[in-house]
N, C-alpha and C positions, 0 to 999 in steps of 0.2 A: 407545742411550745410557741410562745408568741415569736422569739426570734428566729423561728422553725418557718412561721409562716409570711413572717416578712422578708426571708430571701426567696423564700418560694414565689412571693405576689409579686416582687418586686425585679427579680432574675440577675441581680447585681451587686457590687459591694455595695453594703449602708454604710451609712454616718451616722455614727452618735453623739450628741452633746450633752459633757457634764456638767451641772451647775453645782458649785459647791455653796451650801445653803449659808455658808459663811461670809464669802466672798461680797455681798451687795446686797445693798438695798432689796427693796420688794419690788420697788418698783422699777429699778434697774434691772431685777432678773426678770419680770414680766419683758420688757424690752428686751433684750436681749433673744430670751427665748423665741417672742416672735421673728425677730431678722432672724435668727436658726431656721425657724421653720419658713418664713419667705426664701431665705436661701436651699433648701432641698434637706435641712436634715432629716434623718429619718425617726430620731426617739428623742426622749429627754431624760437623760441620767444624773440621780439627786444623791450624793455624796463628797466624801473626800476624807483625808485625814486625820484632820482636825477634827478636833471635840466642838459638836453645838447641843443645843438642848431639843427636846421633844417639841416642845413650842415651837421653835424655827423651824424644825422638820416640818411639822406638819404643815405651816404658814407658808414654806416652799413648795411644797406640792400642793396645795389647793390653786397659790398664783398663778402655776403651771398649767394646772389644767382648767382653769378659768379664761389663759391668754393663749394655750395652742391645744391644737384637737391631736396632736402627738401621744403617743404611749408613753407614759412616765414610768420608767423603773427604776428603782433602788439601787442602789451603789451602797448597802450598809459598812462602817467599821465597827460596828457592836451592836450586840443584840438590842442597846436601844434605839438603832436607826430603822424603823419599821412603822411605818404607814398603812394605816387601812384605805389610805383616797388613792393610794400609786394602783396603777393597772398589774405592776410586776416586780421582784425582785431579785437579784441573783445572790443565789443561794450557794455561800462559797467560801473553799477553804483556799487560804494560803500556803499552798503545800512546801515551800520552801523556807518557812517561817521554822522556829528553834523558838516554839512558842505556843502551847498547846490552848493556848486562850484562842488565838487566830487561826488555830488548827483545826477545833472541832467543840471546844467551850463555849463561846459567845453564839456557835451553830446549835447546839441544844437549848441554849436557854431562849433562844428566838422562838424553835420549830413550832410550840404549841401555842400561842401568837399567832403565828403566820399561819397556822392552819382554822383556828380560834377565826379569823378574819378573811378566810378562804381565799389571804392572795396569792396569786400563782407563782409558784418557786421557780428558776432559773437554775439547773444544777450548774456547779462553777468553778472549775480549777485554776486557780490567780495564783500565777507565776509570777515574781517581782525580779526585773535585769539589771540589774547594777552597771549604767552604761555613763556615770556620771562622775567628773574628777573628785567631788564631795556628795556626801550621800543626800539624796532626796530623803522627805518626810517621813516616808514611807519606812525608808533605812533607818533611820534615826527614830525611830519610834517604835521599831520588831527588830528582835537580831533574826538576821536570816541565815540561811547557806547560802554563800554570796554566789550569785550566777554572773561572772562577767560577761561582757562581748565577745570574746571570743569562744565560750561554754556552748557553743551549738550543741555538740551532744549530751550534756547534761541538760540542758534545759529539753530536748528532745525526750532523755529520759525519764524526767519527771510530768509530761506530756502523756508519754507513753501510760506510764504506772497510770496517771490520771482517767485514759482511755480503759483501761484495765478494771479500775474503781467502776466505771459505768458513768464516770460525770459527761455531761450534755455539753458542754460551750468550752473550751480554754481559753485562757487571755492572758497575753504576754503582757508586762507594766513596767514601762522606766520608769513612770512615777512623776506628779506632777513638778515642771520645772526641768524635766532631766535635762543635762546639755546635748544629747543626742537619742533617738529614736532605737527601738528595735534592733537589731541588723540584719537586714534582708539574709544571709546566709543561714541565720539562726530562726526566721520566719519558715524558712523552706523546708529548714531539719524537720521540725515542730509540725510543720503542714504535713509532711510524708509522713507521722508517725499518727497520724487523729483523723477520725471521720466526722467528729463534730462540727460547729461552728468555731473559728480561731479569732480572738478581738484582739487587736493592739492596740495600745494608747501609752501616751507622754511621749516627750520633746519631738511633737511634731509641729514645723512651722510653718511648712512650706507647701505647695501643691504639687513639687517635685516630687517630696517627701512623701505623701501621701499617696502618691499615684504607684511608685516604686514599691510600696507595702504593699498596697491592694495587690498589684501584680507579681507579689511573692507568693501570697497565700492567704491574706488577710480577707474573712470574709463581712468585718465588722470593723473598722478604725474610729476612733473616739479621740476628741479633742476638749479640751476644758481651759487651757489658760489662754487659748488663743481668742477663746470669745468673750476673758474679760479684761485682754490687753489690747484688741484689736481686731474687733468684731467684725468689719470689713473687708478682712484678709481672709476671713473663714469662707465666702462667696466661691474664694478660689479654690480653697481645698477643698470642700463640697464636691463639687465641679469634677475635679481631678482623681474624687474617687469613685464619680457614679458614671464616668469616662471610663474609668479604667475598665480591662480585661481581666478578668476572674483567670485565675491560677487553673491552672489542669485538678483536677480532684482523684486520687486514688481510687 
């Protein structure tokens, strides 16, 4: 699995950067993308919420890998977000979702597509945390079973079931925008119970921030609005998560 073999080559927490195809110009995500990749990120992740068309998708991942020699993978929200130029995609349910389209619908109507184009699937359990005073997009767009901050062990045990299923990767989501990150207590629960790779991403700002995840248990952290509010702040988070200390592993 590619992100099997990038902590292997790599022996440390990655970064990943989402661009959402919505969000800029073409030639501001070209931009963009390379200060990412001048600054150490490790991939390029092409999604987000929002509805765009197949046209844009596809015209975001060609700019990407025409501007950085990065592995571009999919972030889809519907079976129409699926590229035959991306290197990879994760392949993934939202298990806390009260919504059988984001559950496992928009995953069959994708899979003969994505096999049809032989791109390599990412199995995917995306957990959504509810860490924010008003809901993120994310919220507002799936009813979920709401996991709040202090739900460690819930969010542990749908983690767990997750591990059970056989899915490859977990990734905890505040959601882009959240007003705060993950919670390291509920990163730990989540770590003890999975052998897999763990990603987290949303309301992350800071390089404090970042560095504190990774050395919870995070072996993947992912940032997206901070590279298109303030691309120059991301030098630091970079930094502070390929600094940090990898979490102990069960």
């Amino acid at each position: 699995m590619l992100i099997d073999d990038l902590l292997t080559r790599t022996g440390r927490v990655l970064h990943f950067t989402l661009f959402d195809p919505d969000r800029q110009t073409l030639d501001e995500l070209a931009r963009r993308a390379k200060m990412s990749e001048r600054f150490g990120t490790d991939a390029a992740l092409v999604g987000g919420s929002s509805s765009f068309s197949p046209r844009l998708l596809e015209a975001t991942v060609k700019t990407l890998k025409n501007a950085v020699k990065l592995p571009v993978i999919l972030f889809p929200n519907s079976a129409a977000a699926v590229s035959k130029r991306a290197d990879a995609i994760f392949f993934m349910s939202l298990l806390n979702a009260d919504d059988p389209r984001v559950l496992i619908r928009e995953q069959v109507r994708a899979a003969p597509f994505i096999e049809r184009i032989k791109l390599c699937p990412i199995s995917m359990a995306y957990i959504v945390i509810g860490t924010s005073r008003r809901p993120t997009t994310i919220e507002r767009r799936v009813k979920l079973d709401k996991i709040g901050p202090r739900d460690a062990a819930k969010a542990a045990s749908y983690a767990l079931a997750a591990r059970y299923f056989g899915m490859g990767c977990t990734y905890l989501e505040a959601g882009s925008g959240a007003d705060r990150p993950v919670p390291l207590p509920m990163i730990r629960a989540v770590r003890a119970k999975i052998h897999g790779p763990l990603i987290v991403g949303g309301g992350i700002r800071t390089a404090g921030q970042a560095r504190r995840i990774a050395e919870a248990g995070a072996d993947i952290i992912v940032t997206g609005t901070i590279a298109e509010r303030n691309i120059a702040k991301l030098r630091s988070i970079i930094e502070a998560i390929h600094g940090a200390r990898p979490a102990a592993r069960s």
